[in-house]
C-alpha positions as CSV (number, residue, x, y, z in Angstrom):
1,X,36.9,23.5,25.3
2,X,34.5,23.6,22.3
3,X,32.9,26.8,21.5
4,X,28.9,26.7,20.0
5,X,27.8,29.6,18.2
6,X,23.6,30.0,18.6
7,X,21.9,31.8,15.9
8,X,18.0,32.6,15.9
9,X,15.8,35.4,14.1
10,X,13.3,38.0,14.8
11,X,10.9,39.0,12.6
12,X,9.5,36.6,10.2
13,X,5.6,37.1,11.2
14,X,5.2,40.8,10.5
15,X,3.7,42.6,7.8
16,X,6.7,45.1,7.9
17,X,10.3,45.6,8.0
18,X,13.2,43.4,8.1
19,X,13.6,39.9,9.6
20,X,16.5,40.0,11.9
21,X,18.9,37.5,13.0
22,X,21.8,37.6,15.5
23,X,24.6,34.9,15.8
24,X,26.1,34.8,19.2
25,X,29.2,32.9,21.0
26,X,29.1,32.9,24.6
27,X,31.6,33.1,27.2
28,X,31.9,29.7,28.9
29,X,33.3,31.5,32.4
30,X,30.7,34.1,32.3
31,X,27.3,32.6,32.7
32,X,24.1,35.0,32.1
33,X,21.3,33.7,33.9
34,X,17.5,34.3,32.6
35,X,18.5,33.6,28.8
36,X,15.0,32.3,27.2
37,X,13.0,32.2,24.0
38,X,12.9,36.3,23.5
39,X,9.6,35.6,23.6
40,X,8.9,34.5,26.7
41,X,10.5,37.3,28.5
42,X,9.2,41.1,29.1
43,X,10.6,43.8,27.5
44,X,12.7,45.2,30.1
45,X,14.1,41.8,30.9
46,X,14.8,42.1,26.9
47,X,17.0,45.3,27.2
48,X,18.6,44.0,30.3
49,X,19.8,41.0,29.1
50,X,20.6,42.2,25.5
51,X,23.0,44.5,26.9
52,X,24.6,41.9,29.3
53,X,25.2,39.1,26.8
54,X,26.9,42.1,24.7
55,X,29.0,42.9,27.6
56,X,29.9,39.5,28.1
57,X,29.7,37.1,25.2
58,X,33.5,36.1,23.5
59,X,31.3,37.5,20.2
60,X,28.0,38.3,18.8
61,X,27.0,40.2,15.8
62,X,23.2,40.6,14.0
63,X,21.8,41.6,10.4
64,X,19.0,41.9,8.6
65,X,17.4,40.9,5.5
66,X,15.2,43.3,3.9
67,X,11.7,44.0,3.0
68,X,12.6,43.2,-0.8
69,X,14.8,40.4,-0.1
70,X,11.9,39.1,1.9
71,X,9.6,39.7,-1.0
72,X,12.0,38.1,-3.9
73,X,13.3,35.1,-1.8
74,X,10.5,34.6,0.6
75,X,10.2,35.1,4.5
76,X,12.3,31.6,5.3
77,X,15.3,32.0,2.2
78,X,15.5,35.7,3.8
79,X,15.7,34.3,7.5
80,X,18.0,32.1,6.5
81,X,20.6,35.2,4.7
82,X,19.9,37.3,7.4
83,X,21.1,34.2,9.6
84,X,24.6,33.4,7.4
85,X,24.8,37.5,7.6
86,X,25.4,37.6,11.1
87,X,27.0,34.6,11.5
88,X,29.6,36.3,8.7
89,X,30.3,39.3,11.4
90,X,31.7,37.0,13.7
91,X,35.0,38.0,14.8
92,X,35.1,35.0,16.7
93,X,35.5,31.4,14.9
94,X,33.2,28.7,16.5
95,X,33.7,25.2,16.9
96,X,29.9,24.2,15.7
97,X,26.6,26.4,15.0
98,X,23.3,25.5,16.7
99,X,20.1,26.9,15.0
100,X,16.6,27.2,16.7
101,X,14.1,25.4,14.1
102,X,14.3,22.9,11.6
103,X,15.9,24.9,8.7
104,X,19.5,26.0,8.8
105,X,21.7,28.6,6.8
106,X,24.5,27.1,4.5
107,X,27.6,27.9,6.5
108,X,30.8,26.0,5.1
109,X,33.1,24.0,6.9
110,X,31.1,24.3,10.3
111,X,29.2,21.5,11.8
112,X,25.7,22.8,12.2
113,X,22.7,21.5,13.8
114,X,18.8,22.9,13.8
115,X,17.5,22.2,16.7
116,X,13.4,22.7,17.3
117,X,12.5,25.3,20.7
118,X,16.1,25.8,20.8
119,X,15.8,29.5,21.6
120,X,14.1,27.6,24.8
121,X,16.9,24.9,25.4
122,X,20.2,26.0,24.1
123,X,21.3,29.5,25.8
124,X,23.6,30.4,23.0
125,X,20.4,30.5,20.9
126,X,18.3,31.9,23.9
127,X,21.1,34.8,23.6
128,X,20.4,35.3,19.6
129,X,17.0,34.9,19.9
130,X,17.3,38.0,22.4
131,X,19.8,40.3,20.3
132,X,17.6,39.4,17.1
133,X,14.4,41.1,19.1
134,X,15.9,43.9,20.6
135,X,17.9,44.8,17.4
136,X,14.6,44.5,15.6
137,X,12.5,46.2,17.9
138,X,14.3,49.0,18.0
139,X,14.7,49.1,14.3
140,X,10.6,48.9,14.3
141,X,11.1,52.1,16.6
142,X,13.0,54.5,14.5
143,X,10.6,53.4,11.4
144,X,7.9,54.5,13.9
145,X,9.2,57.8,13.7
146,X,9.3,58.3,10.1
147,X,6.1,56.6,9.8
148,X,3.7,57.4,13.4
149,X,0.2,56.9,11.3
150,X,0.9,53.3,11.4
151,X,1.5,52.3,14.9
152,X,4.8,50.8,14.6
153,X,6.0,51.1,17.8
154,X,3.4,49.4,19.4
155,X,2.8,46.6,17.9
156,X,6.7,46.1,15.5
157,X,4.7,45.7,12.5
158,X,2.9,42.1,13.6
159,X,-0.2,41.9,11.8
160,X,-2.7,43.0,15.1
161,X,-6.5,44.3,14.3
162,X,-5.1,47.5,14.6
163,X,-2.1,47.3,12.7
164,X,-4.8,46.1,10.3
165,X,-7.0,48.7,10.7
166,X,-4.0,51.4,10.1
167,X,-3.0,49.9,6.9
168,X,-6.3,50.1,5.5
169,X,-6.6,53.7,6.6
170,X,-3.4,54.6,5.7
171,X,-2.4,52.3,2.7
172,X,0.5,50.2,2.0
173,X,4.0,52.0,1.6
174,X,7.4,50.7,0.8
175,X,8.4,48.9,4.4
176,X,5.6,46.5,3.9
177,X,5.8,43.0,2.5
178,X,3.8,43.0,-0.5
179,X,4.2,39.2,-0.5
180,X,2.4,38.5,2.5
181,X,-1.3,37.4,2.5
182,X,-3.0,40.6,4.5
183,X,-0.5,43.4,2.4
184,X,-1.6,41.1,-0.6
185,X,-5.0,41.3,-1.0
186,X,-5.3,45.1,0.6
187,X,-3.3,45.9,-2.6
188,X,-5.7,43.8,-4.5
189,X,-8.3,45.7,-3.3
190,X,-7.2,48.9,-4.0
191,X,-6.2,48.2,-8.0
192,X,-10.1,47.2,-7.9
């Protein structure tokens, strides 16, 4: 019996923090049922499943790529390390890696596919795309602490009119990507 690793991020939208990624290799005689794009499910169907597939997967593991690897490489070269990250905390050794989306991490001697809506399709990739958002989330969350004048627990650093309206209010710290359009030109702004 073969064994597919799925690997998927979280993360590459925001204006803040790291992008995520998770790897994970699912046990074949333990199915999880409800695996889906993370975004497609609520956020207590998030937790619930997160902590099954870690219960019950042969291997998983996640990293991260941060804010100034995201600003030096750019959002998809730091999607993609934050991808061959996790799959490099495997334990496990998989027989082939499927990736949701078009672009794929350099991984050597594996046969790897990308494969488009495959956090929809492909459960081992449902099951990274999960890990990816609940690792990240709750990253967003303990920023949130450190940092409450900016919402980050609402809203995980997406770029929402009130996320917006915070970082205009509040200006732009160190967990922001300065590469990104909106962070951009507020910075622009403020050196006029």
């Amino acid at each position: 019996m073969s064994l597919a690793c799925g690997i998927d991020e979280a993360g590459r939208g925001p204006l803040a923090g790291p992008v995520y990624a998770a790897a994970v290799i699912l046990n074949p005689k333990n199915k999880i049922f409800g695996l889906n794009d993370s975004k497609k499910l609520s956020h207590k169907k998030l937790l619930l499943l997160s902590d099954e597939i870690k219960s019950n997967a042969l291997d998983y593991s996640y990293s991260s790529a941060s804010v100034k690897e995201i600003d030096s490489l750019n959002i998809l070269n730091a999607s993609l390390l934050a991808m061959y990250r996790a799959f490099c905390g495997l334990r496990v050794k998989p027989d082939y890696v499927l990736v949701d989306g078009i672009y794929t991490p350099e991984i050597k001697g594996f046969k790897i596919d990308a494969i488009v809506r495959g956090d929809s399709l492909v459960a081992e990739i449902s099951a990274a795309s999960i890990i990816a958002k609940v690792e990240r989330d709750r990253y967003m969350c303990e920023l949130d602490l450190k940092y409450p004048q900016y919402n980050l627990r609402k809203h995980k650093g997406y770029p929402t009119k009130e996320h917006i309206e915070l970082l205009k209010e509040h200006g732009v710290i160190d967990i922001y990507r300065k590469s990104f359009r909106p962070v951009k030109d507020l910075i622009q702004k403020i050196d006029t």
